[in-house]
ROSE-705036 format. One record per residue (C-alpha): residue number from 1; x, y negated, z. Coordinates in steps of 0.02 Angstrom, whole numbers, plus 32768, in hexadecimal, padded with zeros to 4 digits. Example, Ala and Ser with C-alpha at 12.3 -4.5 7.8 and 13.67 -1.06 7.14 Angstrom:
2
+-----+------+------+------+
! num !   c1 !   c2 !   c3 !
+-----+------+------+------+
!   1 ! 8267 ! 80E1 ! 8186 !
!   2 ! 82AC ! 8035 ! 8165 !
+-----+------+------+------+
***
This chain:
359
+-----+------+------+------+
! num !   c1 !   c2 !   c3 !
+-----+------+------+------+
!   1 ! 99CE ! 534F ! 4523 !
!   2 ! 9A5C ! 5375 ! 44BD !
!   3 ! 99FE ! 53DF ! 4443 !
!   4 ! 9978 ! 5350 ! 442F !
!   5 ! 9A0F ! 52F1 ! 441C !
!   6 ! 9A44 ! 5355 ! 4373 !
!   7 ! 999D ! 5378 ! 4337 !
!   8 ! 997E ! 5434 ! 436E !
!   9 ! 98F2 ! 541E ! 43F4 !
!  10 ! 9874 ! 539F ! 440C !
!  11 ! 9814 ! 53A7 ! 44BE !
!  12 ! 976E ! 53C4 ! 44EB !
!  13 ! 9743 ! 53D2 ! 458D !
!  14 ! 97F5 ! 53A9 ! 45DE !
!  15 ! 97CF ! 52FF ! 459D !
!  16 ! 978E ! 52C2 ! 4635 !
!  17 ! 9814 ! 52FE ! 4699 !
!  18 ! 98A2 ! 52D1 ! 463F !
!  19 ! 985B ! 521B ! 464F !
!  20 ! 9864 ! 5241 ! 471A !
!  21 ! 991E ! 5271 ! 471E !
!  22 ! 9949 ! 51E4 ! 4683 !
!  23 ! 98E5 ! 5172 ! 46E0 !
!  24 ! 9894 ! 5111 ! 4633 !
!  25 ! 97DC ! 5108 ! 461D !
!  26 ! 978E ! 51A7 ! 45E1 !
!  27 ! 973F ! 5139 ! 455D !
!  28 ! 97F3 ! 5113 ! 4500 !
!  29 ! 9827 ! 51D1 ! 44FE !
!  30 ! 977D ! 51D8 ! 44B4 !
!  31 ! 97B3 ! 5166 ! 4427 !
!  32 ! 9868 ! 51A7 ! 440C !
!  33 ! 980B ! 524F ! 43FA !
!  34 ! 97B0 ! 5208 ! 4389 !
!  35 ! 9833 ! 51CB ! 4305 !
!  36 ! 9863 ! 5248 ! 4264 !
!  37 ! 991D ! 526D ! 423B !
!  38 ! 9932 ! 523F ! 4190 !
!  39 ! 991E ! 52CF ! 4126 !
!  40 ! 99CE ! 52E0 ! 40EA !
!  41 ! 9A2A ! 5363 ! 413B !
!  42 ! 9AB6 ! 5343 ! 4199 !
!  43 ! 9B73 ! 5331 ! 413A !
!  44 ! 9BDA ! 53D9 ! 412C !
!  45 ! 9C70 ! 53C2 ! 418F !
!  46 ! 9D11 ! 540A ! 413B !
!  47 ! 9DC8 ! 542E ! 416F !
!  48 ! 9DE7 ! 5383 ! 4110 !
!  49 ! 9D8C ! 5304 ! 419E !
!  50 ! 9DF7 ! 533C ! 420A !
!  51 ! 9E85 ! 5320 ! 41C3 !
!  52 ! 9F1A ! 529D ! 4217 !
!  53 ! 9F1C ! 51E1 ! 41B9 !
!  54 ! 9FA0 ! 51CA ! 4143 !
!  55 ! A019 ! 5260 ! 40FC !
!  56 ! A08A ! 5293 ! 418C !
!  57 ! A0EE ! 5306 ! 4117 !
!  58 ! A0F1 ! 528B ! 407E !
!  59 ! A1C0 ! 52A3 ! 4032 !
!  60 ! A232 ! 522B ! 4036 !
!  61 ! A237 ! 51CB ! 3FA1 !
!  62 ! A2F5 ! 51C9 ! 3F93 !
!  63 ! A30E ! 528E ! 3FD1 !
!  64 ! A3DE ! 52A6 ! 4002 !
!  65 ! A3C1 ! 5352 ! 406F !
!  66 ! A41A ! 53E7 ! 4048 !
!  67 ! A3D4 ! 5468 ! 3FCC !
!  68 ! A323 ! 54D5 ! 401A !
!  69 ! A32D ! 5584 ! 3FD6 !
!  70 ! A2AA ! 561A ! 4003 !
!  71 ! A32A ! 566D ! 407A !
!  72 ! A320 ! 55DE ! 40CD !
!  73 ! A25C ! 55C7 ! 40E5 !
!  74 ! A263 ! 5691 ! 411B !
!  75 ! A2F0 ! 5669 ! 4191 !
!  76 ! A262 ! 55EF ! 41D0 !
!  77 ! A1C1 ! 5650 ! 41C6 !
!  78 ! A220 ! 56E2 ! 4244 !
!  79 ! A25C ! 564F ! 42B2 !
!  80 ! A1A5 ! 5632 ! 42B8 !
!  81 ! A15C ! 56DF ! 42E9 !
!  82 ! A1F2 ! 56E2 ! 4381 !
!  83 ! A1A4 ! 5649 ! 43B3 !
!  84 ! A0F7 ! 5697 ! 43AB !
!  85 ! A12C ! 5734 ! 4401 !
!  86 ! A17D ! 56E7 ! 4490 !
!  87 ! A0DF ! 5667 ! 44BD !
!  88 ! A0A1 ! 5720 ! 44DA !
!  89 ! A132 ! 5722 ! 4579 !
!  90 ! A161 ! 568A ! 4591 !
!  91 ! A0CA ! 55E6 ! 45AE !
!  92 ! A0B1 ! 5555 ! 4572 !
!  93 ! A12E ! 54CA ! 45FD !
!  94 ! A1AF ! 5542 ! 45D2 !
!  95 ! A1A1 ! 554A ! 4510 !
!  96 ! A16F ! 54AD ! 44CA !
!  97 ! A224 ! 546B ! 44D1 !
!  98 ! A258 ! 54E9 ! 444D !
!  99 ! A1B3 ! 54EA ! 43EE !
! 100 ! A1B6 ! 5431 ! 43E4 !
! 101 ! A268 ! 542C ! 439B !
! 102 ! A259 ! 54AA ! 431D !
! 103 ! A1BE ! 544D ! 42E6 !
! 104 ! A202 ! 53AA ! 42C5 !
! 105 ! A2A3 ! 540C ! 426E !
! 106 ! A22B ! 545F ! 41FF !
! 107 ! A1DC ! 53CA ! 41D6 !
! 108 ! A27E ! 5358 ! 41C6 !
! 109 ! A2B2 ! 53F7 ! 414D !
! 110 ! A225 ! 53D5 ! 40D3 !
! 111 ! A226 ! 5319 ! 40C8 !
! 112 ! A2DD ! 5312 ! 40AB !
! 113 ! A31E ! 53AC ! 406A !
! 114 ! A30C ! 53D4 ! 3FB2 !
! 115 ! A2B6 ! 5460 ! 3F72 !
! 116 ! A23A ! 54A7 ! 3EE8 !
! 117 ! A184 ! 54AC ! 3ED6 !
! 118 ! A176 ! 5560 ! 3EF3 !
! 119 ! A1EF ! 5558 ! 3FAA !
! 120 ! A19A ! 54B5 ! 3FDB !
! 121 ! A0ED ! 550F ! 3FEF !
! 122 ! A135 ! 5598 ! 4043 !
! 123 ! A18C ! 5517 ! 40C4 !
! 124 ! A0E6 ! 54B6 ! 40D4 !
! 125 ! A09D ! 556B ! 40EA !
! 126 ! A128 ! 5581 ! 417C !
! 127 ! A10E ! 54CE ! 41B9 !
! 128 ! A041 ! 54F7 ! 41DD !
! 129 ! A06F ! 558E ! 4220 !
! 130 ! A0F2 ! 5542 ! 4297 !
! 131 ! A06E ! 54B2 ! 42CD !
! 132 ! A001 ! 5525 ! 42EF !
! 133 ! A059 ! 5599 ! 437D !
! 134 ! A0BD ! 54E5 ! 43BB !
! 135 ! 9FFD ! 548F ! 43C7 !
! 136 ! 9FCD ! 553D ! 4422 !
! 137 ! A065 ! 552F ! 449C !
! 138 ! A05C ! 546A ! 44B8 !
! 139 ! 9F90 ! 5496 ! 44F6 !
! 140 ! 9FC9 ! 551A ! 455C !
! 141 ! A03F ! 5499 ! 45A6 !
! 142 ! 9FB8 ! 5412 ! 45C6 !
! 143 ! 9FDD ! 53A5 ! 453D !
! 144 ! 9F38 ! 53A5 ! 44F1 !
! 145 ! 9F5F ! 52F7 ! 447B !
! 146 ! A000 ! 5346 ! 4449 !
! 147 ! 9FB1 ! 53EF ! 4423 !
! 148 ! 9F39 ! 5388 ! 43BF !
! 149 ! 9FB8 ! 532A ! 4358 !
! 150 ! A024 ! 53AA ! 4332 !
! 151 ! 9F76 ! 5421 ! 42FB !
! 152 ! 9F54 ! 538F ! 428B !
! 153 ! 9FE9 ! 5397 ! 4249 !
! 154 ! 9FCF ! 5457 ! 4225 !
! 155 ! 9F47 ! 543C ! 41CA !
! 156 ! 9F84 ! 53CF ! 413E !
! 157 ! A01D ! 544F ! 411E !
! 158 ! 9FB0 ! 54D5 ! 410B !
! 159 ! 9F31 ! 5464 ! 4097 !
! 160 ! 9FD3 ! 5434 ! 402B !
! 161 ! A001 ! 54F0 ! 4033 !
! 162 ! 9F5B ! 550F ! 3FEE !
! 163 ! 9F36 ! 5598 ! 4075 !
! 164 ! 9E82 ! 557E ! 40B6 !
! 165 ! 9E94 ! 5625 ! 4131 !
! 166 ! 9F3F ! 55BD ! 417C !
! 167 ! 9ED9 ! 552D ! 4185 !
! 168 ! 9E4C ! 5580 ! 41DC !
! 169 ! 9EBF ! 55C7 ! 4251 !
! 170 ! 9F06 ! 552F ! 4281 !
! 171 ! 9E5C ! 54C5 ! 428B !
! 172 ! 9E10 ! 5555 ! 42EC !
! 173 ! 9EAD ! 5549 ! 4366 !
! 174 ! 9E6B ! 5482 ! 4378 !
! 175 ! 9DBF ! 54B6 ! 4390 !
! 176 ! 9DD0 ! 5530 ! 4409 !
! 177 ! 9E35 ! 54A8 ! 446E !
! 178 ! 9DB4 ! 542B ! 446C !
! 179 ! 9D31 ! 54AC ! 448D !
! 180 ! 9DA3 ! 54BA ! 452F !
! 181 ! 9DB4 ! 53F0 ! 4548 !
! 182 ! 9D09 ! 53A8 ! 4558 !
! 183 ! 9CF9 ! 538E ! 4488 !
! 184 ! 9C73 ! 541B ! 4473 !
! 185 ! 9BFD ! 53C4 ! 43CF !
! 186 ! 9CB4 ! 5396 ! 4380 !
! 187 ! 9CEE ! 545B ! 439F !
! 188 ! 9C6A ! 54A8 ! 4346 !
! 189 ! 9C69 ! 5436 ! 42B6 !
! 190 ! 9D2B ! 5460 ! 42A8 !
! 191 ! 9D1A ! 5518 ! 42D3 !
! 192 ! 9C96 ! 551E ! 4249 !
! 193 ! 9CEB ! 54BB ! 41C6 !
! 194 ! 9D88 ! 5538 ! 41FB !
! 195 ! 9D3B ! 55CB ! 41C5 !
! 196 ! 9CF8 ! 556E ! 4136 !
! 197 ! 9DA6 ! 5547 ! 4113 !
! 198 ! 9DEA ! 560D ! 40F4 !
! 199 ! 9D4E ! 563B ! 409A !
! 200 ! 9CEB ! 56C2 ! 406F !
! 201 ! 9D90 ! 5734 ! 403A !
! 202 ! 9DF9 ! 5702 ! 40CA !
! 203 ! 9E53 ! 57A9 ! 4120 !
! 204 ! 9DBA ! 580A ! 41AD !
! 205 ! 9E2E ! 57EC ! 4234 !
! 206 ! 9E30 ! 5727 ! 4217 !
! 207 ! 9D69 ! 5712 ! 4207 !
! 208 ! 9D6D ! 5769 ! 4291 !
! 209 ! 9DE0 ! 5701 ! 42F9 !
! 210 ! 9D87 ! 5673 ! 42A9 !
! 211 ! 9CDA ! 569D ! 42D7 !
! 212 ! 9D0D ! 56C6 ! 4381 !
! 213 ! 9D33 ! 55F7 ! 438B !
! 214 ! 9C90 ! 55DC ! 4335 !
! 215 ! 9C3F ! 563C ! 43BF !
! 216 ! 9CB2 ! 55F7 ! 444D !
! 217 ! 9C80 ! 552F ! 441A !
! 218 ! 9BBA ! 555C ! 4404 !
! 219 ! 9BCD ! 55AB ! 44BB !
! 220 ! 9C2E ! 5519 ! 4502 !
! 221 ! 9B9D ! 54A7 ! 449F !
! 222 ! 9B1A ! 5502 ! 44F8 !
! 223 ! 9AD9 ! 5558 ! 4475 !
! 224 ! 9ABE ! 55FD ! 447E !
! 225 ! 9A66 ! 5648 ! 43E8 !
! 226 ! 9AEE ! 5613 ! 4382 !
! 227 ! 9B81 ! 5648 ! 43E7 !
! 228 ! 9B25 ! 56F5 ! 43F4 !
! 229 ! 9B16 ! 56F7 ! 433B !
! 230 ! 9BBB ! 56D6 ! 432E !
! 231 ! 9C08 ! 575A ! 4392 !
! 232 ! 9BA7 ! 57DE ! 4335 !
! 233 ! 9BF6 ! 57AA ! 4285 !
! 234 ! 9C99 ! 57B0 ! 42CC !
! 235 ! 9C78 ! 5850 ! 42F6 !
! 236 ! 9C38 ! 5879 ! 4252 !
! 237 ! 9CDA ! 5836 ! 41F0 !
! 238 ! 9D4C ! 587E ! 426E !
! 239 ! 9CF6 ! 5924 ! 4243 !
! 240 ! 9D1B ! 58FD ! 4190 !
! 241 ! 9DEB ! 590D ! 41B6 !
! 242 ! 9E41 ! 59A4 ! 4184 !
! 243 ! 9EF6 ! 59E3 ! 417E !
! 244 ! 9F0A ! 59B4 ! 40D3 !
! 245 ! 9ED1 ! 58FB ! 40F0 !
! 246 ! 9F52 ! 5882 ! 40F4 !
! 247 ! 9F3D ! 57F8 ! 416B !
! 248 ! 9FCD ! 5758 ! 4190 !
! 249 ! A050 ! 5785 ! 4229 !
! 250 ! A00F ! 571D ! 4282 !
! 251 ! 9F60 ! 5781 ! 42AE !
! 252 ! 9FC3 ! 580A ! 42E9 !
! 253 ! 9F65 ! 5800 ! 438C !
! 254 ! 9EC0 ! 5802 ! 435D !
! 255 ! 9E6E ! 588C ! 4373 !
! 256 ! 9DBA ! 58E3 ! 43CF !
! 257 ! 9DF1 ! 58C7 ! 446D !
! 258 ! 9E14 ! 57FC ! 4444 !
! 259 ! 9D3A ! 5806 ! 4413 !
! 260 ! 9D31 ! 585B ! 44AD !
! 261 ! 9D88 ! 57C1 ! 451A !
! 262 ! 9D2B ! 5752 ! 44B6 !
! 263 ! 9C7F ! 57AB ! 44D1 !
! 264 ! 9C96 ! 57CA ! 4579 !
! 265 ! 9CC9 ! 56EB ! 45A3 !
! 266 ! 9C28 ! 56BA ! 4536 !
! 267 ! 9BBD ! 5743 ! 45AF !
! 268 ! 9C17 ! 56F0 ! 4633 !
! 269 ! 9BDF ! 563E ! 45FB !
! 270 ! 9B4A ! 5685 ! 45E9 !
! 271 ! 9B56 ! 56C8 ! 4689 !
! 272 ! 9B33 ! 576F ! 4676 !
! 273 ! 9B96 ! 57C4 ! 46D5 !
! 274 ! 9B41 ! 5883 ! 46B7 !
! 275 ! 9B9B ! 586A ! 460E !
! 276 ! 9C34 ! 5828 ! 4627 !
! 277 ! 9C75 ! 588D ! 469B !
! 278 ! 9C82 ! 592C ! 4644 !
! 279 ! 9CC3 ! 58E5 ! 45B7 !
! 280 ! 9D5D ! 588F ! 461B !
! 281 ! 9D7D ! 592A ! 467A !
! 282 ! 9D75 ! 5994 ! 45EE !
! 283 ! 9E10 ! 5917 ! 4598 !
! 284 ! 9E60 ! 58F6 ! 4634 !
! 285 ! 9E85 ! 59B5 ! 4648 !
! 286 ! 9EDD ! 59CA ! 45A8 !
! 287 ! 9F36 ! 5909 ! 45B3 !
! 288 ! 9FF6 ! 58F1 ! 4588 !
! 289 ! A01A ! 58AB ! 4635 !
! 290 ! A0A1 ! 5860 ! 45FB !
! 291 ! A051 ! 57D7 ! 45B9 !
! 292 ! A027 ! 578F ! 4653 !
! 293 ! 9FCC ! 56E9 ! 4625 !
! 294 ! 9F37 ! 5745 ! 45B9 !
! 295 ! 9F31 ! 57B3 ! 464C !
! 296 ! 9F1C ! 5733 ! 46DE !
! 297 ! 9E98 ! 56E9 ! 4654 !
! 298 ! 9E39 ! 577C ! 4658 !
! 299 ! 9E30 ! 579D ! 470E !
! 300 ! 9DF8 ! 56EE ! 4729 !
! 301 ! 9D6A ! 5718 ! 46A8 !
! 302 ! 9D3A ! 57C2 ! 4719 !
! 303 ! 9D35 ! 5764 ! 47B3 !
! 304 ! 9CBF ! 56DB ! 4784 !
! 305 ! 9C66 ! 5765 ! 472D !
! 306 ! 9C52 ! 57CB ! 47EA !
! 307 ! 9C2C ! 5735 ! 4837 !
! 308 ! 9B92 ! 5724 ! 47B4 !
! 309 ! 9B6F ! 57D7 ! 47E7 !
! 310 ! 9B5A ! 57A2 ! 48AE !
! 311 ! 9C08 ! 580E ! 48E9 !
! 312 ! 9C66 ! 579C ! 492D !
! 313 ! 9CEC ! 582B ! 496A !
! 314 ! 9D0E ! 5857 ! 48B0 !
! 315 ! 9D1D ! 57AA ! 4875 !
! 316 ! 9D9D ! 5781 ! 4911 !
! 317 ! 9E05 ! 582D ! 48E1 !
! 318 ! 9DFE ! 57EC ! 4814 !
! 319 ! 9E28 ! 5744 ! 4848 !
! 320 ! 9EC6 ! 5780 ! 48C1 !
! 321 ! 9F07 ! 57E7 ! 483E !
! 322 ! 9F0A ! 574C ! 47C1 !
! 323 ! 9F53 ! 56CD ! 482A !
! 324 ! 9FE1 ! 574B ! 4850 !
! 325 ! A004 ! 5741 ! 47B3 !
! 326 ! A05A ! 568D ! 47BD !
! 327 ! A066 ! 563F ! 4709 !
! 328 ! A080 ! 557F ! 4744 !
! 329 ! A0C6 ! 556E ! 4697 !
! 330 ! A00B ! 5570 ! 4652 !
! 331 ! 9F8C ! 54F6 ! 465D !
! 332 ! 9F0D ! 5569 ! 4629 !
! 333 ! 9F28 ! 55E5 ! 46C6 !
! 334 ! 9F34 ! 5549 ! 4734 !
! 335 ! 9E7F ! 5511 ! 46EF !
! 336 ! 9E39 ! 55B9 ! 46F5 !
! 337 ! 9E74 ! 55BF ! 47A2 !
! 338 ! 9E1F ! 553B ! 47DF !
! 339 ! 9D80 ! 555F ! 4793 !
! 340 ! 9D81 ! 5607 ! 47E2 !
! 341 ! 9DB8 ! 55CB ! 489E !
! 342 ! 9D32 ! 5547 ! 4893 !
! 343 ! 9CAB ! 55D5 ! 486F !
! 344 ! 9CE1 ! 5645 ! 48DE !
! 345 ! 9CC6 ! 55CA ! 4976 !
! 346 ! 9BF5 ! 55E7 ! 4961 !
! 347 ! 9C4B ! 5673 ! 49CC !
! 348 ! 9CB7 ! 562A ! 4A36 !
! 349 ! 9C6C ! 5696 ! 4AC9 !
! 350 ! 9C9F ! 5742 ! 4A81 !
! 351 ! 9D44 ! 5771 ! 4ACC !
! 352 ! 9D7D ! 57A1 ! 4A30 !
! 353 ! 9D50 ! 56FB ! 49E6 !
! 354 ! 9DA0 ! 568B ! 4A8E !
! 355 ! 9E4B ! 56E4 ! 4A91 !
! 356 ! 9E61 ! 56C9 ! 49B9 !
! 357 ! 9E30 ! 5605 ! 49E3 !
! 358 ! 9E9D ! 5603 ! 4A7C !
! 359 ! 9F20 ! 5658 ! 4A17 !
+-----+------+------+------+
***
């Protein structure tokens, strides 16, 4: 239905059927089918559409603030990447205090400080950059509308800043959480206008990242041709990275084996199990355990992926070893944790499966 909905199929013979479970007369299906879309394609979405109402980082007309110089805005921009690094340790309850406050000081630093042209783009620069790891650590908390504002907010400092690839990072971040949330038509419209954003010259390692989200919000649309397509021109710009490539600090953790998590959760959409699961144990086995969120995200991914597969015993063991992991301080472990225990009970009757439920 939904991709009658947006114009990419038109049914034949499900037409009758569809009228069974819709319960309408065959004869009005008969008549929607019959009505044209006008012929004017559909608006191009950009970066801009998205954008929060009014100017959130609009100066102060009458500026008193002390003097902004550049050691300053790179005092800032490390202050960032330790925030960045840490949501690698520490989750999202746990850091969104701190990443909250040193957003609103950043911002409270712009609109009243004084400064030049030249420093005030590199602090807008610093201020996307900032909303963009705070927006990632407020989702990973649960606060999807406050993720949302503060991504929104990301997005017009980068757009001031003038850096599309910033700006597709942070609109990508968005997308991938609404892709997540139930907003799958809105996420690929955003992931897409994201990539759009950074542009044809962007770094490899952020069309990468960014057609990962392209492929994550066609899978989480239902639509698999293009998430498929997706994946492979990730792979292709990824391929494209060399030593001598210079990409922004903050992709310094995308890599192959990010494609290969990402590959391996559309396959599991997908549910194709005979796919996925080499591909997670093959990353798994090489994994910084330290990072224990990512890793408790993985294993969730294996043990739906075994329970695709029919072995109920593997996907009990995969599941165990996650929820030993702990991370209450995520939202996104908690989620994936349910989804997995609720999957696992089509075998409730395997020992295996009973003592993990009764666990």
């Amino acid at each position: 239905m939904s991709r009658w909905e947006i114009g990419t199929r038109s049914p034949r013979e499900w037409l009758p059927f569809l009228a069974l479970v819709l319960e309408v007369p065959r004869e009005l299906l008969e008549a929607a089918k019959a009505v044209q879309p006008p012929e004017s394609a559909p608006r191009v979405l950009t970066v801009a559409d998205f954008l929060p109402e009014g100017d959130p980082l609009s100066l102060l007309s009458a500026r008193t603030g002390r003097r902004i110089g550049a050691g300053q805005v790179a005092d800032l921009a490390q202050q960032v990447h330790g925030l960045r690094l840490a949501d690698d340790v520490v989750y999202g309850k746990d850091l969104i205090g701190p990443a909250l406050r040193d957003l609103r000081a950043a911002v409270k630093l712009y609109r009243e400080g004084t400064h030049t042209e030249e420093v005030g783009s590199e602090l807008l620069r610093v201020i996307g950059e900032l909303s963009q790891i705070a927006g990632w650590v407020a989702s990973d908390a649960g606060e999807h509308a406050e993720a949302e504002r503060i991504y929104r907010l990301g997005m017009s400092a980068a757009r001031a800043a003038g850096d599309g690839v910033l700006s597709g990072n942070v609109a990508g971040s968005l997308a991938y959480q609404w892709s997540n949330t139930g907003r799958a038509t809105d996420a690929v419209h955003l992931a897409r206008a994201a990539l759009d954003s950074a542009g044809p010259d962007a770094p490899p390692k952020a069309r990468a990242l960014y057609l990962d989200r392209v492929a994550w919000a066609h899978t989480r649309a239902g639509q698999d041709r293009p998430a498929m397509t997706a994946l492979g021109e990730a792979g292709e710009a990824l391929a494209q990275d060399s030593a001598g490539t210079e990409s922004p600090s903050y992709l310094y953790w995308m890599d192959a084996g990010e494609l290969q998590v990402m590959e391996a959760r559309v396959y599991t959409e997908l549910h194709r199990p005979l796919r996925v699961v080499p591909l997670l144990t093959d990353v798994l086995g090489r994994y910084d355990a330290s990072h224990a969120r990512e890793l408790a995200l993985y294993l969730s991914w294996l043990a739906v992926a075994y329970a695709d597969a029919n072995e109920p015993e593997a996907a009990a063991g995969t599941a165990g070893r996650m929820l030993a992991l702990g991370q209450s301080g995520s939202e996104r472990t908690t989620e994936r944790a349910r989804i997995v225990l609720n999957r696992l009970r089509a075998f409730r009757d395997v020992p295996e499966v009973t003592e993990l439920l009764a666990s």
